[in-house]
C-alpha positions as CSV (number, residue, x, y, z in Angstrom):
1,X,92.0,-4.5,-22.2
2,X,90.8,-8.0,-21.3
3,X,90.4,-6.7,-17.5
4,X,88.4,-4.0,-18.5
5,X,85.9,-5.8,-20.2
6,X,85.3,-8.1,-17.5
7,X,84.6,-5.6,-15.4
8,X,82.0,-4.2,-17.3
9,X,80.5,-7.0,-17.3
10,X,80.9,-8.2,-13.9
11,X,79.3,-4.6,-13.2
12,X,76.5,-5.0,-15.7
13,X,75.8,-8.4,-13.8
14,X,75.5,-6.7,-10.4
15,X,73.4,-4.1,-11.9
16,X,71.1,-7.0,-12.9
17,X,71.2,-9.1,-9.9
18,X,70.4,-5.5,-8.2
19,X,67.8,-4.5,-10.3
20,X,65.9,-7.9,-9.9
21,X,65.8,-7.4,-6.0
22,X,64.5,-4.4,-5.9
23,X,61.7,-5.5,-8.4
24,X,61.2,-8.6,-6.5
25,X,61.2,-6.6,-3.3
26,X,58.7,-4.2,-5.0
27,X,56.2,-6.5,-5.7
28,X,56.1,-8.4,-2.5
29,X,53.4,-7.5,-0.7
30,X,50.9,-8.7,-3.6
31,X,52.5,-12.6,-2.9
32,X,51.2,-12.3,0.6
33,X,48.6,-14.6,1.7
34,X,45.3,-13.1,1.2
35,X,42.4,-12.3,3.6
36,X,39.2,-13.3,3.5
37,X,36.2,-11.0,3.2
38,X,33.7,-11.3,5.7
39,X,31.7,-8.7,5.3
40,X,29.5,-10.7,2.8
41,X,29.5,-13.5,5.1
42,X,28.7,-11.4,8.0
43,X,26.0,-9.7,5.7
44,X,24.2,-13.0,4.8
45,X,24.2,-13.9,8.4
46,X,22.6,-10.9,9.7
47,X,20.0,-11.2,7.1
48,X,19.2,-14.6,7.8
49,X,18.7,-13.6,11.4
50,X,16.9,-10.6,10.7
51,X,14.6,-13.1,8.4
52,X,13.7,-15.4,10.8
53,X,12.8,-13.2,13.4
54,X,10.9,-11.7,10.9
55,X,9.0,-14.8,10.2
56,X,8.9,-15.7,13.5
57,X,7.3,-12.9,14.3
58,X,4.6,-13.4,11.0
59,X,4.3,-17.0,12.1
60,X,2.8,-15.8,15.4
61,X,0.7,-13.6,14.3
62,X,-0.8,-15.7,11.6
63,X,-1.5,-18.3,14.4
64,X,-3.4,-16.6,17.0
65,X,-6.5,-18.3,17.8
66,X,-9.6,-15.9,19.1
67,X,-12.4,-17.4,20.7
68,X,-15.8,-15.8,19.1
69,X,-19.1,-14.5,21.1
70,X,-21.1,-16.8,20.9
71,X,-25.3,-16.2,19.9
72,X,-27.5,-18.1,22.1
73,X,-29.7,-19.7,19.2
74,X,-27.1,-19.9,16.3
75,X,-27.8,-19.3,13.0
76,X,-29.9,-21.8,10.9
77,X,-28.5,-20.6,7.9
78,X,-26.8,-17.5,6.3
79,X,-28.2,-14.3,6.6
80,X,-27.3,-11.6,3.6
81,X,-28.1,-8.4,2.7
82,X,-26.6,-5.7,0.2
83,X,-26.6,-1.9,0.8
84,X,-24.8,0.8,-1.1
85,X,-21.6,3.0,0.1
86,X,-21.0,6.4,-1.2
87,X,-18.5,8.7,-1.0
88,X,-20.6,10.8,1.7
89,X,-21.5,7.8,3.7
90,X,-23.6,5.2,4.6
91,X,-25.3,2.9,7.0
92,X,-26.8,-0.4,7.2
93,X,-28.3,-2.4,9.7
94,X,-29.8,-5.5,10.5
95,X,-31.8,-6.0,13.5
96,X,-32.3,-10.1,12.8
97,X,-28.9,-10.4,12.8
98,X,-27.8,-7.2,15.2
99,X,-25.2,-5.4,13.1
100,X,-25.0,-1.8,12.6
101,X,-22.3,-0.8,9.7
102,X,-21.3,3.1,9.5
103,X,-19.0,4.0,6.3
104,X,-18.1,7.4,7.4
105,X,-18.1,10.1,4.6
106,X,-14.6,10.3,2.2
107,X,-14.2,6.2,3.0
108,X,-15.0,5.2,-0.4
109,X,-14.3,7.1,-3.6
110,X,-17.1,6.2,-5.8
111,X,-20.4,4.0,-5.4
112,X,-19.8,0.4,-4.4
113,X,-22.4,-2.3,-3.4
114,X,-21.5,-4.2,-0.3
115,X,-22.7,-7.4,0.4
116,X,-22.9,-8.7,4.2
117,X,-23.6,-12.1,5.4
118,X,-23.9,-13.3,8.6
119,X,-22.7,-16.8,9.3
120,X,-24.9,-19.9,10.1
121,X,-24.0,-21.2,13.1
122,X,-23.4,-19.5,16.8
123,X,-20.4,-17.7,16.0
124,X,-20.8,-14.1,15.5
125,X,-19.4,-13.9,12.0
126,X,-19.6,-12.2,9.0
127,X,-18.6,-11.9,6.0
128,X,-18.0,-8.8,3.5
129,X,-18.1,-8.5,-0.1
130,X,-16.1,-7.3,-2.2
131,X,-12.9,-7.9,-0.4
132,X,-12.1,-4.2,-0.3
133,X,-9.5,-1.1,1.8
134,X,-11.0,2.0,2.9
135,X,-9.3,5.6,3.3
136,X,-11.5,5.7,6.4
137,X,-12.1,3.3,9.2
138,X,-15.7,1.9,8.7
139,X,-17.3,1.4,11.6
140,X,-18.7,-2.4,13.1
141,X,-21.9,-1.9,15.9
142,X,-22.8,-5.9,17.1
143,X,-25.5,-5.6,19.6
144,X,-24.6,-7.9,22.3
145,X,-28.4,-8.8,23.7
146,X,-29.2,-13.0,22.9
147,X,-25.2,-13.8,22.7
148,X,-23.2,-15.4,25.3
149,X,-21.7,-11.4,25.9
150,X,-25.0,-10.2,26.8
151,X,-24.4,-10.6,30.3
152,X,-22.0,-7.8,29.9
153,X,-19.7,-9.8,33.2
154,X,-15.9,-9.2,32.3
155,X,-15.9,-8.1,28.7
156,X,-12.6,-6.0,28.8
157,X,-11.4,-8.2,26.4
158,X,-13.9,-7.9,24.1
159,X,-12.4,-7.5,20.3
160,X,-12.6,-7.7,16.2
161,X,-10.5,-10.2,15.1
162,X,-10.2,-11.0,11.0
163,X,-10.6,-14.2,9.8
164,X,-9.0,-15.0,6.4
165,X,-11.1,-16.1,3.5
166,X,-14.4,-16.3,3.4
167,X,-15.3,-19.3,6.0
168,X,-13.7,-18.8,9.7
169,X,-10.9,-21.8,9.9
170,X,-11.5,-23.3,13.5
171,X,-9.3,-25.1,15.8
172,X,-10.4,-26.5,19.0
173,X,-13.6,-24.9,18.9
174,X,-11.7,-21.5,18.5
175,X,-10.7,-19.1,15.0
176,X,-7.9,-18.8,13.3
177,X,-7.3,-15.1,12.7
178,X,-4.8,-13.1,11.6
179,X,-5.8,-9.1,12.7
180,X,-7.1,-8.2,16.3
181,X,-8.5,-4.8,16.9
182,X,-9.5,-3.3,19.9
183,X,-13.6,-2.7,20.6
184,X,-15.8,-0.3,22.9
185,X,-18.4,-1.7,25.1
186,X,-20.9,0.1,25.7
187,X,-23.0,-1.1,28.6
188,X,-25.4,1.3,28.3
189,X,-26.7,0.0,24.8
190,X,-25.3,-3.1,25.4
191,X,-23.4,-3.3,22.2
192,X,-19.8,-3.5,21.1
193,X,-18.3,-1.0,18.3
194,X,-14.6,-1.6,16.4
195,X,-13.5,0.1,13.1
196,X,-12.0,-1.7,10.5
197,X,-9.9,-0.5,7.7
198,X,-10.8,-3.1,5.0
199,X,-13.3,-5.6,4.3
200,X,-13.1,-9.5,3.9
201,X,-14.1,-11.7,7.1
202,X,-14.6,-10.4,10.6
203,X,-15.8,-11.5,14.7
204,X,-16.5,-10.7,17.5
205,X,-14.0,-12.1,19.9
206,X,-14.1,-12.2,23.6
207,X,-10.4,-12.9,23.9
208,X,-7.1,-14.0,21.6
209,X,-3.8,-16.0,22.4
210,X,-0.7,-16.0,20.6
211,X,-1.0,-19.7,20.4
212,X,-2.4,-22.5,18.5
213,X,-3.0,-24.3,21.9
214,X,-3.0,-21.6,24.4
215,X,-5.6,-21.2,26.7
216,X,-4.7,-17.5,28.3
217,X,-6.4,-14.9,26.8
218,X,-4.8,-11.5,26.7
């Protein structure tokens, strides 16, 4: 009798030891050494990379430098005028100054008084207000006669170039801008014509460079 109840419980013992293993064996692979994730890591990276690309590229732009046409007797003072755009058109002009503004019909959707002023100095640049978008490109007309352009002698680089806030920002004799658009010469009328799509400070450039100290003009 004695022998038979030890081996029950020398079998209930194995069956124990047994049944131990095979959970410890069960579980096993959540005690192995865990893997980092790096697909955060390789998500923050990329973003950082894309981000300063990105603001290299904004950096750029915000620092190109456009040298203006120049008038040959500058401006003694600011010259303004107002005119009134509708939603069929409008145009304004002002031959002291030699600027022809076109708002094509469907640019603005109600009435809205512009205000234009011509910067004093030699600079051909103005300055339009309110600081507004249009649904159509309005259209710029500088006549090009009594500026350093009115020789019309290698003008392909002629453009409009935007100035931020309301007084160009010069460097060197040049402007700080921040939007170039390309221009038409016309050497019959001797003028130069670029739309714009909204209205704060604009030029008339004979040239840009993608630097604060470049020379080259593109």
């Amino acid at each position: 009798m004695r022998n038979g109840v030890r081996a029950l419980l020398g079998l209930a013992v194995a069956a124990t030891v047994f049944t131990t293993a095979c959970a410890e064996s069960a579980t096993a692979p959540a005690a192995a050494p865990l893997r980092a994730d790096t697909t955060a890591t390789s998500s923050h990276l990329l973003g950082g990379l894309l981000g300063g690309v990105i603001g290299t590229v904004t950096n750029t732009l915000n620092s190109l430098l456009a040298s203006p046409v120049k008038r040959n007797t500058p401006l003694a003072q600011d010259v303004s005028w107002t005119f009134v755009a509708r939603p069929g058109g409008a145009v304004s002009s002002n031959s002291s100054v030699g600027l022809t503004i076109v708002v094509p019909p469907g640019a603005v959707d109600q009435y809205q008084t512009i205000t234009v002023t011509a910067l004093k100095g030699s600079a051909i640049a103005y300055r339009f207000e309110p600081h507004m978008e249009f649904d159509r490109k309005v259209v710029l007309t500088q006549d090009l006669r009594g500026t350093s352009a009115g020789g019309l002698l290698n003008l392909t680089a002629l453009k409009g170039a935007h100035f931020e806030g309301d007084q160009p920002d010069y460097l060197n004799g040049q402007i700080k801008v921040t939007e170039v658009v390309p221009a038409l010469l016309s050497w019959l009328t001797k003028t130069v014509t670029f739309g714009v799509d909204h209205f704060s400070g604009w030029i008339v450039a004979s040239g840009y460079s993608g630097g604060r100290s470049g020379s080259a003009y593109e």
